[in-house]
C-alpha positions as CSV (number, residue, x, y, z in Angstrom):
1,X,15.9,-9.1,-29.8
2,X,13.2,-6.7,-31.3
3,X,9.8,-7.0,-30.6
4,X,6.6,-5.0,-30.8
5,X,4.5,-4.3,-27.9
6,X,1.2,-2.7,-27.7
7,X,0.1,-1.1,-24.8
8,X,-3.0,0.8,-23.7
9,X,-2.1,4.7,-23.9
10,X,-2.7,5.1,-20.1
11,X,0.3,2.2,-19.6
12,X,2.6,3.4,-22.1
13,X,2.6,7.0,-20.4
14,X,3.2,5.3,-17.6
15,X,6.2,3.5,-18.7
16,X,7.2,6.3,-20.8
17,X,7.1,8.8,-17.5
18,X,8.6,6.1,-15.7
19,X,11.2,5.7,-18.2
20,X,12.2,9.2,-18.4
21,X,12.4,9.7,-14.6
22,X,14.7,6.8,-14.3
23,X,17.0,8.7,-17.1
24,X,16.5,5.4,-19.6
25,X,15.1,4.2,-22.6
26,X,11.7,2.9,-22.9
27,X,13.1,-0.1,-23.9
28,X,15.1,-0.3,-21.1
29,X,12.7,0.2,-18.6
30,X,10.4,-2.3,-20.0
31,X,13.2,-5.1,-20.2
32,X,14.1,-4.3,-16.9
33,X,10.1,-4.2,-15.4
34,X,9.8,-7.6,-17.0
35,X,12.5,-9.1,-15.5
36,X,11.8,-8.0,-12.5
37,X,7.9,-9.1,-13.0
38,X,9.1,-12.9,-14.2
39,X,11.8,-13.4,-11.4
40,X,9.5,-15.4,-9.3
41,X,8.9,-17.4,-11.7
42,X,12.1,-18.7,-12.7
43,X,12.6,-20.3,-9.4
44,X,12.0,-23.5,-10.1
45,X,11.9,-24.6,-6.4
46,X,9.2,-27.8,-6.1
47,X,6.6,-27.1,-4.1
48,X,6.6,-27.6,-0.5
49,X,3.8,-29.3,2.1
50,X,1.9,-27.5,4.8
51,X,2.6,-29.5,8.2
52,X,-0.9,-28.5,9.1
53,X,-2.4,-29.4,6.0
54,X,-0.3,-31.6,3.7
55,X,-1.5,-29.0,1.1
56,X,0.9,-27.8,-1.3
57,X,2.8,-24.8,-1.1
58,X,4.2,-23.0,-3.7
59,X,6.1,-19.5,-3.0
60,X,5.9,-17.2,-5.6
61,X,7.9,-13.7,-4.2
62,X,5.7,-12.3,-2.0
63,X,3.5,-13.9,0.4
64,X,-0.8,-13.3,-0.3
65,X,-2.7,-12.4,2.8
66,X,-6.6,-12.6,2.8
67,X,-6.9,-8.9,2.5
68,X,-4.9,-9.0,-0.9
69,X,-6.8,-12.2,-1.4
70,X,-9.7,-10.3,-1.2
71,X,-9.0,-7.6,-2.7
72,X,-8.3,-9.2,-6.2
73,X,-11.4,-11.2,-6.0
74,X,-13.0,-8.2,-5.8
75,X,-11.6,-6.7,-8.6
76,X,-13.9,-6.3,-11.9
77,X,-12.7,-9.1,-14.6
């Protein structure tokens, strides 16, 4: 399906580097980086329960330690 994206200059050299060094289409490389990106999310796994807790927890990929926690709070909006 076509569709039009617009990114930010400093992104689309990015990609368009990226692209090039994998020895694929822009197009391509974007399908494939947002596949990869929404993975996670198509697990539709219910979320589990802390023993300690009894909080929810829901696993998205990767795990978030404080420092990363941190880190993004930290960022500027």
């Amino acid at each position: 399906m076509r569709t039009t994206v617009d990114l930010p200059p400093a992104l689309h050299h990015r990609v368009k580097d990226y692209a090039t060094q994998s020895g694929q289409s822009m197009s391509a490389t974007l399908a494939a980086l947002v596949a990869k990106a929404m993975s996670p999310l198509a697990d539709e796994t219910p979320p589990t329960r802390d023993p300690r807790s009894g909080f929810p927890v829901v696993s998205y990929g990767q795990p978030i330690t404080a420092v990363a926690a941190a880190r993004l709070m930290d960022e500027e909006p």
